[in-house]
N, C-alpha and C positions, 0 to 999 in steps of 0.2 A: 558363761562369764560376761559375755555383752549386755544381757540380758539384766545381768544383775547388778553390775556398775552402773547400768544406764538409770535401773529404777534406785540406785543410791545418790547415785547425782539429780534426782527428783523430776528425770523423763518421765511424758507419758506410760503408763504399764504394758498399754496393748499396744503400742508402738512399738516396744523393747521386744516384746513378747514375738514381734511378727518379724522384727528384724533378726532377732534371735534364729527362729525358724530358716530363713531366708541362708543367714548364716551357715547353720547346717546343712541343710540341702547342697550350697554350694564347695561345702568343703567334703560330702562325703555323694558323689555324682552319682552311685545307685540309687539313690531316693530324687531323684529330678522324676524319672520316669511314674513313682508311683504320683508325685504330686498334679505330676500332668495327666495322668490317666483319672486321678478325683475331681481336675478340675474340667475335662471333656466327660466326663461324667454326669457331672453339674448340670452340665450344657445339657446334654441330651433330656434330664431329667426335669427338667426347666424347660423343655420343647417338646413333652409327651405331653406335659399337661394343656398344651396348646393343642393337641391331637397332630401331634406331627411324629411320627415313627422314627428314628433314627437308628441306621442296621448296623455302620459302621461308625466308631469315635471319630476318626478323622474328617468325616464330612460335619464335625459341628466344627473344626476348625476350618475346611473348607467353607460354610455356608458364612464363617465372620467375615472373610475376604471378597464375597461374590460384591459384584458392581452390575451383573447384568443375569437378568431370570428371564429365559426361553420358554416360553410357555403353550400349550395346545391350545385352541379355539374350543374345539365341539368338548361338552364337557367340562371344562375348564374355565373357561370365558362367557361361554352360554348352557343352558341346562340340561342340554344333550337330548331336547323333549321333540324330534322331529314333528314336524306335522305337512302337511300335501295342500296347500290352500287356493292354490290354482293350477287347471291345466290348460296349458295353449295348447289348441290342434288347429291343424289348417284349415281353411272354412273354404272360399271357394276364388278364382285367379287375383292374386295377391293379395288375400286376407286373412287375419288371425281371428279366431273368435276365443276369447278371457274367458274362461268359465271359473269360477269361482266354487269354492268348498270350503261345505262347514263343517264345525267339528275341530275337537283340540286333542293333540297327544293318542290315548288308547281307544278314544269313545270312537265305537263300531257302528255310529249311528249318524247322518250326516246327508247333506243335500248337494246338489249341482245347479248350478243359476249362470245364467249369463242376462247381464242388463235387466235383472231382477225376476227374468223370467226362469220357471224350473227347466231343468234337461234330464229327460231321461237316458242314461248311462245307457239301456238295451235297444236306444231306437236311435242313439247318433255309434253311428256304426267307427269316426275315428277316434270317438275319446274312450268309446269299448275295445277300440284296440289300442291305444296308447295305455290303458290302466291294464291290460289283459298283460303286455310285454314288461308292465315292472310289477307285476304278480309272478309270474312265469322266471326272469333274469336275475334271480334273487333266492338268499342262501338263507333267510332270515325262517323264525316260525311264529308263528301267534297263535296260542291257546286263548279261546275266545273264554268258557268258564276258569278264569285266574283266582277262583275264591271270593271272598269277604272284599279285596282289594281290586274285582273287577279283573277286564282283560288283563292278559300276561304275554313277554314277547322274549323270544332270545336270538339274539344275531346286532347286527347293525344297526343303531338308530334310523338311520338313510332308508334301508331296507325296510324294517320294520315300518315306516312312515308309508309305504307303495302300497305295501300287504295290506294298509289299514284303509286306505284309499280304493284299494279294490273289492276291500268288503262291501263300504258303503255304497259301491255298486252293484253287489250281486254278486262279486267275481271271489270268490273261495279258492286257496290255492289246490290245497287236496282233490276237491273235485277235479280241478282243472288236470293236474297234474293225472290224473286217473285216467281222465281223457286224452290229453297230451302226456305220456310219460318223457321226464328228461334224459335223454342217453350221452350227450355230452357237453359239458361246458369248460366256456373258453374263460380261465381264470380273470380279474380284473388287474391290468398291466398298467403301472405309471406313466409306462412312455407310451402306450397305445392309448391311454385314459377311455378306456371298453370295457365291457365282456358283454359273454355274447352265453345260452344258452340254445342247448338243439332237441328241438319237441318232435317226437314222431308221431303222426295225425294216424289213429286206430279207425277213426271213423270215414275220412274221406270227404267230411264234412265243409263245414266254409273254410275255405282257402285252398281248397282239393287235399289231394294226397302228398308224396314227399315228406319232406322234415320240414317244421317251423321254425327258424332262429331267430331268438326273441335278443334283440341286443338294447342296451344301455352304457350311457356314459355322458362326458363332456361334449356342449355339444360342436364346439370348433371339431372333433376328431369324427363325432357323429354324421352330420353334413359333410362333410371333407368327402364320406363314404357312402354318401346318400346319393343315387340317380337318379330317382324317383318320390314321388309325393304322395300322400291319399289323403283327398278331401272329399268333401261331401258328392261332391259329382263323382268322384272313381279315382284310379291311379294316374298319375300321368308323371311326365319328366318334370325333375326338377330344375329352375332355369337359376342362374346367375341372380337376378335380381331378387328372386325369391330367401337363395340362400345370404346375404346380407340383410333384407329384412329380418328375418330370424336372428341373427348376431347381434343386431339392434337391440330388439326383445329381449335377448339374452342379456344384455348388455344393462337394461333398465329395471331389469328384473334383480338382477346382482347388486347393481345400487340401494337398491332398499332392503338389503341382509339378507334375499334369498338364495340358499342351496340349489341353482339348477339342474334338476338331470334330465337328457333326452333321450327318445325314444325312436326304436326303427326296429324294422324286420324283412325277412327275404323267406323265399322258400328257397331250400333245398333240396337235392337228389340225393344226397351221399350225409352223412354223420360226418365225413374226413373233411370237407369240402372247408375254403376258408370262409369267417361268418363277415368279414369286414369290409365287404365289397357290392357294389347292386345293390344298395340299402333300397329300403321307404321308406322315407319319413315320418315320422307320426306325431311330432309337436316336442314340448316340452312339459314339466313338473316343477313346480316351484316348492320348497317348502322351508317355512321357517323354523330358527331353532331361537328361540328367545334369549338373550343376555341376562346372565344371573344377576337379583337385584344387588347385593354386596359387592361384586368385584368391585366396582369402583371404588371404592371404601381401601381393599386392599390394595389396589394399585399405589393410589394417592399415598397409603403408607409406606409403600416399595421407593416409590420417587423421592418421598420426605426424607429418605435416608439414603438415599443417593443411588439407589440403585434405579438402572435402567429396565422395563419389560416389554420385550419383543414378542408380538405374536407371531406361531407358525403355524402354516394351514396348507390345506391341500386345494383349497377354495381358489374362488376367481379372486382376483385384486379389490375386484368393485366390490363385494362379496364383506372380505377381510375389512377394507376402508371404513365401510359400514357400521360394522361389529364395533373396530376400534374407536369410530368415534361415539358410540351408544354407551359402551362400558367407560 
């Protein structure tokens, strides 16, 4: 009836026509719900074409109200493309020696330099045991024949990043694993920021007999757990002054958007025994994960519309700082 007074009196048609509608719906309440079900409907179908999935209707009325997007770093914010591009190992009484790696992403082929000069991985005895312990600490696998598409990995970027690092040195993990078999590992814990894997030595070889336990992690929690050092002269105590050096490192490393992880190991008697104690030392890993070249693009459209986006990470601050100010 509104409908059709309105276009007598020479309203708009599709005005009448919408008021009309409006009309109805509001005098007969079971049709709200279908109109609101075609108009989240709308929504979603209007936001697959964008490549965004929508499982549930109410989060497209959820995602009209958002003012703030929590978002991950690895993957996310960067291309989740680990790579190992430097490792610091202790050189000799208070020095680090930077050794540098080439090589991006899956490529199994790659060098070691320090001050432009090559290092061979089988004749410096600490950086074959620092890439030996994040081959060994580590859940990840790499099929070296991936096909058409070259090497293939599955596990953890992070992970996978060590494994590929200890190719380019020799260091295979199956072999190793064959040689050392794992009998058990200490899972990786938020609040210990560890884990620790336990090698049983069949051969009796370097390092003698016992168990190997190959640990990695942060290295505040690493040092923390470290007494000892191995540099190129041998093992020795690790002193005060030593271990703030390193946090320094750590520290300046972070700043320029790389993933830190450290390295340390112990021998043990027992399989039971705890792995987080009587460390060595054995340096540090750096490795970058690059910032996707579009988020920025996205963000800037998040903010233009008022929304705020916070990144979360498991990363150091300096780490994060970094990231957020490149994207």
């Amino acid at each position: 009836l509104v409908t059709a007074l309105g276009a007598i009196r020479g309203r708009d048609l599709f005005l009448m026509i919408r008021s009309g509608i409006a009309l109805a719906v509001a005098s007969v309440p079971e049709g709200l719900p279908i109109v609101a079900t075609v108009a989240l409907a709308r929504g979603m179908w209007r936001m697959a074409r964008r490549n965004a999935v929508v499982n549930r209707l109410s989060a497209v009325e959820t995602l009209g109200s958002t003012n703030v997007i929590l978002t991950d770093k690895t993957g996310t914010l960067t291309e989740n493309r680990m790579t190992v591009t430097e490792v610091l190992v202790p050189s000799s009484e208070d020095t680090v020696s930077d050794i540098e790696v080439s090589g991006e992403g899956l490529e199994l082929e790659g060098t070691f330099s320090r001050d432009g000069s090559a290092v061979d991985p089988g004749e410096h005895e600490v950086l074959r045991q620092s890439l030996l312990v994040g081959v060994l600490c580590n859940n990840a696998a790499l099929q070296k024949d991936g096909g058409e598409g070259g090497p293939s990995s599955v596990g953890e970027p992070t992970e996978v990043a060590l494994l590929v690092a200890g190719e380019k040195a020799g260091i295979e993990r199956p072999a190793l694993t064959d040689e050392m078999p794992e009998v058990r590992e200490v899972a990786f814990d938020p609040e210990v920021k560890m884990m620790a894997t336990f090698h049983e030595r069949r051969d009796g070889g370097r390092g003698g007999d016992g168990y190997l336990v190959a640990v990695k992690g942060a290295l505040e929690a690493v040092i923390k757990s470290s007494t000892h050092i191995l540099t190129e002269e041998g093992k020795r105590e690790l002193t005060d002054e030593e271990r703030q050096t390193w946090i320094e490192r750590n520290e300046k490393l972070a700043e320029q958007g790389l993933r830190v992880i450290s390295t340390a190991t112990r021998t043990a008697d027992s399989e039971d025994e705890d792995p987080y104690h009587d460390l060595t030392f054995l340096g540090l890993q750096a490795l970058l994960d690059p910032p996707r070249g579009d988020v920025r693009d996205s963000i800037k459209a998040a903010q233009d519309a008022g929304v705020r986006v916070v990144m979360v990470t498991g990363d150091q601050p300096a780490t994060a700082r970094n990231v957020a100010q490149a994207v």
